[in-house]
Steps between C-alpha positions, in 0.01 A plus 500: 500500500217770539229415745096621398168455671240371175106476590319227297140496581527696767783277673827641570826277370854603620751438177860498436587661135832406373654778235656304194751694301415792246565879499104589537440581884184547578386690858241285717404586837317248733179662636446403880207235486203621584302342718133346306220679526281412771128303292225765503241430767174374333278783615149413654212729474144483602227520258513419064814529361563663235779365289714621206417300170807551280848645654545839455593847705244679763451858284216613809246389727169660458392550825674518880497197791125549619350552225170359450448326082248420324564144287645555200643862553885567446717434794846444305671613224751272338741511229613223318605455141549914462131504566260635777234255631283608826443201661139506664359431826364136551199580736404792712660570829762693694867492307797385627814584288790263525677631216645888438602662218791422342465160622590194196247193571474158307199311401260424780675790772256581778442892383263566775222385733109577466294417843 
């Protein structure tokens, strides 16, 4: 009997694995569990949000935290589907960033904050 760690759905199941005959070994090494990863803190922001509408990868932001924009001037650029879509400011104001680049987002991610 060979003992493993499995994850399903993100739960962690101790088995037993019982070899049954054959001249085919095969190598398997438990990996230590490791522990879930904490649930990412819904972030809160003062002012308009502006949110991702498709999921894709942060390529740049346009401008720096502080930043004063004017409505409808690029504030985000993001990739998704091997193409480049700036993603516009919703109203005028001061920006907030809560994104960097690099960063993946889904649908309806908080990119940034206008006040």
């Amino acid at each position: 009997m060979r003992k493993f760690n499995v994850t399903v759905n993100g739960k962690i199941y101790s088995v037993d694995v019982e070899e049954v005959g054959g001249d085919s070994t095969v190598a398997a090494t438990p990996v230590a569990a490791a522990a879930p990863a904490p649930a990412a803190k819904p972030v809160v922001g003062d002012g308009t949000p502006l949110k991702a509408p498709m999921p894709g990868l942060i390529l740049g932001l346009a401008h720096k935290d502080g930043d004063t924009v004017k409505k409808n001037e690029k504030v985000v650029v993001l990739e998704a589907m091997k193409m480049e879509n700036d993603i516009n400011a919703p109203s005028d104001g001061v920006i907030t960033y809560v994104v960097k680049k690099g960063d993946n987002v889904d649908t309806g991610a908080v990119l940034a904050y206008i006040k």
